[in-house]
N, C-alpha and C positions, 0 to 999 in steps of 0.2 A: 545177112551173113556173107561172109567174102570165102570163096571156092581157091582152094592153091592147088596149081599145079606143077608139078618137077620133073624132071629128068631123072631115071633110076642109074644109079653106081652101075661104074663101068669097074671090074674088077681089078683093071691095073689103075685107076684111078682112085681107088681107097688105097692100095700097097705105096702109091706113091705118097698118097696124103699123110700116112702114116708113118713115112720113111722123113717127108721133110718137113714134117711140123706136127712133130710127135704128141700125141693128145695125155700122154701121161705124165702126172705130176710126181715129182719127183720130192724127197722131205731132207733137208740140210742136216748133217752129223754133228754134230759140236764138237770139240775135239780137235784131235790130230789122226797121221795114220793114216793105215790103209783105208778107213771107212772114212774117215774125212778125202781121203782122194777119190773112193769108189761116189760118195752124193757129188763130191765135184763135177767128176764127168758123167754124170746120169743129169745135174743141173745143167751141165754146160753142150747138151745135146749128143753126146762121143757114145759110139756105138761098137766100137774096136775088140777085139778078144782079152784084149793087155786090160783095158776096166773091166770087164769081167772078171777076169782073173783077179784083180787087187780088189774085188768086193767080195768072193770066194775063198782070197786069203784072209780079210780082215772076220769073215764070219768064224772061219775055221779058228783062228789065232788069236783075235783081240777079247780082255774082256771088256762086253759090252753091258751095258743099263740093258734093259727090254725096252723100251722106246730106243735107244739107237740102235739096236738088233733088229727090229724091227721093221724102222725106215730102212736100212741096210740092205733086208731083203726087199724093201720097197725098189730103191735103186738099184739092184741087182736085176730085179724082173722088166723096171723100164729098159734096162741094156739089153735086155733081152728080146723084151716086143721091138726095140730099133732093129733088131738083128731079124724080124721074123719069127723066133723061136719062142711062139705060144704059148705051146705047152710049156715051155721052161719058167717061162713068165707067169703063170697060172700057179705054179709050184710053189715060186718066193711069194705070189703074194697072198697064197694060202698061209705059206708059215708064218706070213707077218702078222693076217689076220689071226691066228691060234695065239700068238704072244700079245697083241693088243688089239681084241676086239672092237672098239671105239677109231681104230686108225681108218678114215675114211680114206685117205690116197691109197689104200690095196685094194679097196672094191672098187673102187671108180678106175684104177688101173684094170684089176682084173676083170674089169668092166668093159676098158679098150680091149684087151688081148681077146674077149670074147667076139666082138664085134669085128677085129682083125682076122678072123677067123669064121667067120660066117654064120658065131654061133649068137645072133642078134636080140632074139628073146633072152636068152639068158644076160647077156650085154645089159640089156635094160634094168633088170631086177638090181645087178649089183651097182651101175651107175645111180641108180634111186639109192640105193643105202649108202653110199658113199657121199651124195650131196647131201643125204637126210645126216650124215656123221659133221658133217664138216670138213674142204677140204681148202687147197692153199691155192689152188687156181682151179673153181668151177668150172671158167669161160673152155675149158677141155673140155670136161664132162657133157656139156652144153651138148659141145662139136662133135663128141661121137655118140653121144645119146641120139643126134640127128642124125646122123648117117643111120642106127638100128633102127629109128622110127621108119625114114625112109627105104627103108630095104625090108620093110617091116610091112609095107603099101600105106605106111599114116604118112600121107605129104605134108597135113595140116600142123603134125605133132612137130614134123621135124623143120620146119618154115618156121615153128615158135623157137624151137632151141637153137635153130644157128642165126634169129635173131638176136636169141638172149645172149649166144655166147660173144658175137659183135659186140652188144650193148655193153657186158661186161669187160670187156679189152676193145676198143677200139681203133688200136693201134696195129691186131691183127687181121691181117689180110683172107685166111684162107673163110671162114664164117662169112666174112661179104663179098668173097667168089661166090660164093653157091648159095648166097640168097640169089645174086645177077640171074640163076636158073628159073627161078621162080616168076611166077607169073600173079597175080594176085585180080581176081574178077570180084566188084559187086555187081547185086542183081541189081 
């Protein structure tokens, strides 16, 4: 059986991970409008107060379906983890989940925001229910499920998910930084 060993997160090295290759999935609006501009810039990585705002207007203003109300506050709460602001993040993708309990991109979000926050156990439970739902890019969930593992003292757990989440997107870089950490021993 092969022994991993890692390097434990350095705390401005999660803020940073998290700031430039944001682990939360975000769910397209169909549509027009303010909520098709608020999934816009939650897809298109924008982290600014002005999308915030236009996903706070489209909630307060638009009528919406319950699935596009739903991702709505999905992408309101990614704008949010961009920003830092947890808690706030924690909020919409509670209400997402109260309007569509089946929407895996809010527990696997509010799965990062937990993990962004140093609250890791808890991180983990909703990233499990979130991949156990279905969501539209696992290769995230993977990515910060591993950082909770690893800050959790399972090297072994988090050496499988930021292989998996490589595996899954190979095109993304930060999962094959931080396997490079790793060391991998057979007896």
């Amino acid at each position: 059986m092969a022994s991993i060993t890692g390097l434990r997160w350095a705390a401005g090295l999660l803020a940073a991970l998290l700031c430039a290759a944001p682990a939360g999935a975000s769910t397209l609006v169909i549509g027009g409008g303010a909520a098709k501009e608020c999934a816009d810039a939650a897809i298109g990585g924008r982290s600014d107060n002005a999308s915030v705002t236009k996903c706070t207007l489209a909630l307060e203003t638009e009528i919406l379906g319950f699935r596009d109300l739903a991702r709505t506050y999905v992408n309101r709460g990614v704008l949010h983890m961009r920003q830092r602001d947890f808690a706030g993040a924690v909020s919409d993708f509670d209400a997402a989940s109260k309007i569509d309990p089946n929407l895996g991109e809010a527990y696997v979000n509010r799965g990062a925001a937990y993990v962004g926050s140093s609250r890791y156990g808890e991180g983990l439970v909703e990233i499990d229910q979130g991949l156990a739902l279905g969501v539209k890019d696992p290769q995230k969930a993977y990515f910060n499920r591993a950082i909770a593992h690893e800050n959790l003292g399972d090297v072994t757990a988090a050496y499988r998910d930021y292989t998996k989440a490589a595996e899954l997107d190979p095109d993304w870089d930060a999962p094959k930084k931080e396997l490079t950490r790793f060391t991998v021993r057979r007896p």
